[in-house]
C-alpha positions, 0 to 999 in steps of 0.5 A: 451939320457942317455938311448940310450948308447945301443939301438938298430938301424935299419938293415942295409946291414953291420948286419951280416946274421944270425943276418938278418935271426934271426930277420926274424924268430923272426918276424914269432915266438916270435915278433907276435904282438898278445899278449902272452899266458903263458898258451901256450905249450912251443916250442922246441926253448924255451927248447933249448935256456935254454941250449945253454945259459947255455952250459958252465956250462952243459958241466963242468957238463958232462966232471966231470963224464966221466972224472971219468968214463974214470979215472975208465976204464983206471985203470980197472983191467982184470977180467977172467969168468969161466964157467961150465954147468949142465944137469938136468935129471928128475930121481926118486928123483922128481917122487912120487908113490903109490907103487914100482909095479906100472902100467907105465900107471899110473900118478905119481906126480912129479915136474914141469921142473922149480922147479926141476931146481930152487931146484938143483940151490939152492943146488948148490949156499948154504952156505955149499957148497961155504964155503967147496969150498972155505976151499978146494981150500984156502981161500988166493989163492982165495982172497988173502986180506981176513983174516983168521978166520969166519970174513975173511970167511963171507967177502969172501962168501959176495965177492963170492956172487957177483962174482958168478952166478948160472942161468938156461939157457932159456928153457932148463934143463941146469945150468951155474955156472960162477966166475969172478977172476983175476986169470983164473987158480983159477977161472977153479978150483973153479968151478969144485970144486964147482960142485964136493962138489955139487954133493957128497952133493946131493946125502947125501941130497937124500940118502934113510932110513936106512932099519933096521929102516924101518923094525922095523917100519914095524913090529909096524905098523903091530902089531897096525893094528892087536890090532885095528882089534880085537878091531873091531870085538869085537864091531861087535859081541857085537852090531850085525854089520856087517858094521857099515855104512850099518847098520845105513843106514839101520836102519834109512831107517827103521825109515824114513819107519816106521815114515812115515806109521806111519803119513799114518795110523794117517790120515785114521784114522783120515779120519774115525772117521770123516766120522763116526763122520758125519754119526753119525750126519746125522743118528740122524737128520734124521726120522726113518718114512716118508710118502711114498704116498699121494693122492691129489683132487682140493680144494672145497673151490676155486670151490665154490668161483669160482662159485660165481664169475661166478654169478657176472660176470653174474649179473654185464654185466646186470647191465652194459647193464642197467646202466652207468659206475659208477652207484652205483650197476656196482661200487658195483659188480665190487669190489665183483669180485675183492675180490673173485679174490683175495680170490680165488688166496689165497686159495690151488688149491688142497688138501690131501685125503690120507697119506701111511707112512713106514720105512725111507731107507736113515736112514736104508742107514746110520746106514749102512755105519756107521757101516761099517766105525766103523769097519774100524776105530777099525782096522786101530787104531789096526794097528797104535799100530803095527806100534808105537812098530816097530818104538821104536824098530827102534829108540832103535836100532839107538840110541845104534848105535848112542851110539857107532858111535865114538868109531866105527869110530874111530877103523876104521880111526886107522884101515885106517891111520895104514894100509897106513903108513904100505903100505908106509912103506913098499914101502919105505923099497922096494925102499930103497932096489932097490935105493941102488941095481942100482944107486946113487943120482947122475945120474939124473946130468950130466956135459955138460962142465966143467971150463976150464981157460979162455983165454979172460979177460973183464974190463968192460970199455965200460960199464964204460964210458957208465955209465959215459955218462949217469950220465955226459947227467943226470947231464948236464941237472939236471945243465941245469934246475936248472940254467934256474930256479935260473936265476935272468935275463929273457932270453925269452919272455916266460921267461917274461910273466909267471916271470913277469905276463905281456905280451910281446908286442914286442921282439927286438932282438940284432944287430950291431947298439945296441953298437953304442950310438946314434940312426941312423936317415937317413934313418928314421928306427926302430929296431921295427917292423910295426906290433910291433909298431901297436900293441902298438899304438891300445892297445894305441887307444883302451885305449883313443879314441882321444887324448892318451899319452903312457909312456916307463919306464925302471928299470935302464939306458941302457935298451933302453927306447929312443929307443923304445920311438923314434921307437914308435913316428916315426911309429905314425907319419910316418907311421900312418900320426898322428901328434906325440909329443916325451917328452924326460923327464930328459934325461942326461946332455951331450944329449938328443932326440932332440941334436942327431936328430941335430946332425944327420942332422935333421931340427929342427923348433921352435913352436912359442906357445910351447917353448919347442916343435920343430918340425922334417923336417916338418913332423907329428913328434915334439920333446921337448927341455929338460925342466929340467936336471937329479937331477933336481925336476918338481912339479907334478902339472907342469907336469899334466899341461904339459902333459895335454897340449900337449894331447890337441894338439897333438893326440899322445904323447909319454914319454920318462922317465929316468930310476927308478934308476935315477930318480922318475919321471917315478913314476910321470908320469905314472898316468898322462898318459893312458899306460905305457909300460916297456922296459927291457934288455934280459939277464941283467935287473933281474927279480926282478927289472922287477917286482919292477918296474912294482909294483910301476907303478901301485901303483902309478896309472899307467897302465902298457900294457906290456913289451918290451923285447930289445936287445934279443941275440939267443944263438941257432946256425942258422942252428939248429934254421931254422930246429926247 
């Protein structure tokens, strides 16, 4: 009974309730006797347990920083905001116009509301600005840590960069300038200083031209669009143009005319040489003289045969009135009659008495037409010489225009680039002249309120100790999921299943009896479950029908390998009704299973043919007498013969082996029968171990069933773990 120094007991009365309520609910959740999917989603009992077991070392993890936090919060220094706001006027300076007397209903081009806001921010907030600023009110007076010089300077404008804040109020035309300092009195003067340089700088930045220069310009412009001018006109009366562009225009509508009449003229007389070309034809295979009559009579020579035939006919219905068909003379006339049928069907029915010939008038009609289209050919080609010369005029006249086109075109952009920048000019000249009559730059700015010296410092302590609790919340978890990974010892049946591979059959968790160092006998109880039990003792049966022997094995002394042993022999033998052996293999030197069921008060009754089989109050539950001590060697093959022997007997035999650590015979006798499962310790047996010892049982040709998580503690408060 080495093995049994913390093995659970049963529930009893004396079990503290959240221990009765735990086991109630593991029963319902994690003690399911169906076997585990690692795949499974992960519940919210497996995510908190993690973290009330490491809740030491998260809650050292939180305080650090909010003890930082709330350290930085109490030494936080007062900070003063001054403030001051801007009201930008949509004036001029934003506002593009062709001319100075331009319609009002007319749509000039200017600046959306944002970018004309974005650009007065970006006037307010330059470099010149905040360096003029901070030189007026000194330097020291603002930060009196900062040293003099361009160095001490680029600290203070790096510093006043993140003190400052230059933002456009929402949906509005508004500016608000706001410095945070220690000192209110410097933060006030600062701002309104700083709005004062802003506003002389801005108006120097939009300040107008000076207007001697842009007279001066004026009169250039002027002088070069009178030159371009001439040189113009000089073109014009040297090539005839009135405007180059219409010219063109009309010349090459010209040619497109005089080309396409042209094309016209080619194909009618085309069409007349071809017509005259057939006429021609026609007139040369037609006669000049035709016969214009003939008179026509019935032949003589098919009367005459005709006659003859009206003769045989006669002769030969004599001779048929006189002879036989097929006399000879009948046969003779018949073929006569036929020949001068014949002859008379070969020979002309009529003809010609007299022939009347003249002139042909379809020849006369001809030479007629011939002559016609002739004639109509010789002017059409007359009129096609007309129209060539015109179109090589045309085209002369083109490529001179053609010729001189650039140079053209290039006066006349001068021309128009020469009289926009002198109407620009002299708009600008007239705007410079009524800018600098009515008003500054400044007008389109207004201060809606200027820097008063704040009377209410914030310290930012609550945005502190804010900081402090997230980082504190991040860092507890970061603490909570790096520990949960590195944990050597498993903590959760999930835990086991995805570290070790295995399922878990059954999770036994932690009661009173699991300090007491013997197991509790009357009444006869199991800290496993009916349902645990049964799971094991089908995957049991499934594996060997008849006769099977199950194997619990434990890494190392205290895991609860008795136990578990003795629960699964008592819930074959009592509650199945199968006649069940408990080998109590090596057990320690000062107990074993069979010594604390005496010492219980079980009845133990020898077997006469088993020497080492005793039998518990005559029940279906048999135990065995320690066949040798712990350091003490048995031969494999005593053993094989052992358990084979008691296989035969009894249908369920059940091994009690000593811990890896202790002793190999585990090794030894897991091949020997057909399960094995392993029992480990919640949050002592290490993971590695777990797998070292399910490793070497199926090296050694054991089948491990699965695991038995024993003496599993539940961290979670009761009242959270019944709502979650």
């Amino acid at each position: 009974m080495g093995q049994a120094d913390r093995q659970p007991g049963p529930p009893s009365a004396g079990r503290p309730a959240q221990s009765r309520v735990l086991t109630d609910q593991t029963q319902k959740t994690e003690d399911d006797p169906r076997p585990r999917n690692t795949g499974a989603a992960i519940t919210i009992r497996e995510l908190a347990t993690p973290v009330f077991y490491h809740w030491r070392k998260a809650l050292i993890a939180f305080l650090i920083p909010v003890l930082l936090a709330l350290a930085a919060a109490t030494l936080a220094q007062p900070v003063y905001t001054a403030q001051s706001r801007l009201l930008i006027l949509l004036g001029d300076d934003y506002v593009f116009r062709r001319s100075v007397g331009e319609d009002s209903t007319g749509n000039p081009q200017t600046f959306d509301r944002a970018q004309i806001v974005h650009a007065e921010m970006e006037i307010l907030g330059s470099r010149e600005i905040r360096e003029k600023t901070l030189t007026d009110i000194g330097l020291t007076r603002v930060y009196p840590k900062a040293k003099t010089g361009p160095a001490g300077m680029n600290a203070a404008l790096e510093q006043l960069g993140r003190d400052l804040v230059i933002e456009n109020v929402p949906q509005s035309n508004t500016i608000e300038v706001r410095l945070r300092h220690r000192d209110p009195r410097v933060a006030a003067d600062f701002v309104n200083r700083l709005v004062q340089n802003y506003i002389a700088s801005r108006r120097e930045i939009f300040q107008r031209a000076d207007t001697a220069a842009v007279t001066d310009q004026k009169r250039d412009l002027s002088d070069q669009l009178a030159a371009t001018e001439a040189q113009i006109a000089d073109l014009s009366n040297r090539y005839a143009i009135g405007d180059y562009d219409q010219e063109v225009q009309g010349v090459q509508s010209q040619q497109t005319t005089l080309t396409s009449q042209l094309a016209a003229q080619d194909q009618l007389i085309a069409t007349a040489a071809a017509r005259a070309n057939r006429l021609a034809a026609q007139l040369r295979g037609s006669a000049a003289v035709i016969a214009l009559n003939t008179d026509d009579t019935r032949s003589q020579q098919v009367t005459a045969l005709t006659e003859n035939l009206m003769q045989l006919r006669e002769r030969r219905r004599i001779a048929a009135a006189r002879y036989a068909d097929g006399y000879p003379l009948v046969v003779e006339l018949d073929r006569q009659i036929s020949d001068l049928e014949s002859q008379i069907a070969a020979a002309p029915q009529s003809q010609t008495t007299l022939v009347r010939s003249g002139p042909n008038p379809v020849t006369q009609q001809i030479e007629t037409q011939l002559a016609t289209t002739r004639g109509e050919l010789a002017g059409l080609q007359s009129g096609r010489a007309q129209l060539s010369d015109a179109l090589g005029a045309a085209r002369s006249r083109l490529a001179s225009l053609v010729e001189i086109g650039p140079r053209y075109r290039e006066l006349t952009r001068q021309r128009t680039l020469t009289e926009t920048a002198y109407r620009s000019v002299a708009e600008n000249a007239e705007d410079t002249r009524l800018q600098s009559s009515i008003a500054g730059a400044n007008a389109n700015v207004r201060v809606i309120e200027a820097a008063q010296p704040p009377t209410k410092a914030r310290t930012g302590r609550l945005l502190i100790l804010a900081a402090g609790l997230v980082v504190g919340a991040l860092a507890a978890l970061a603490v909570i999921i790096v520990s949960a990974a590195a944990s050597p010892v498993i903590l959760t049946p999930r835990d086991a299943e995805v570290r070790l591979r295995a399922p878990v059959l059954a999770t036994v968790p932690l009661g009173d009896e699991d300090d007491s160092p013997l197991p509790r006998w009357r009444p006869l109880t199991s800290r496993l479950t009916a349902d645990q039990a049964a799971l094991v003792l089908r995957r049991l049966r499934e594996t060997a029908d008849a006769h099977a022997a199950l194997a619990v094995i434990g890494p190392e002394d205290g895991v609860g390998v008795t136990s578990i042993a003795l629960d699964l022999a008592m819930a074959s033998a009592f509650r199945s009704g199968v006649e069940t052996l408990l080998i109590d293999a090596e057990p320690n030197a000062d107990t074993s299973v069979a010594m604390a069921i005496h010492g219980l008060g079980g009845q133990l009754t020898n077997i006469p043919d088993s020497p080492y089989v005793l039998r518990v109050e005559d029940s279906n539950l048999y135990v065995t007498t320690p066949m040798t001590r712990a350091g003490s060697n048995i031969s494999e093959a005593r053993w094989r013969g052992f358990v084979d022997e008691m296989k035969a007997r009894f249908p369920v035999v059940v091994v009690d082996t000593p811990s890896l650590h202790r002793s190999s015979a585990a090794l030894l006798l897991a091949p020997l029968t057909d399960l094995s499962v392993v029992v480990i310790e919640a949050e002592e047996t290490r993971t590695a171990v777990a797998a070292n010892l399910i490793e070497r049982v199926t090296a050694a040709g054991g089948t491990v069933a699965g695991v038995i998580l024993n003496m599993r503690r539940f961290h979670i408060p009761r009242f959270i773990y019944t709502r979650i």
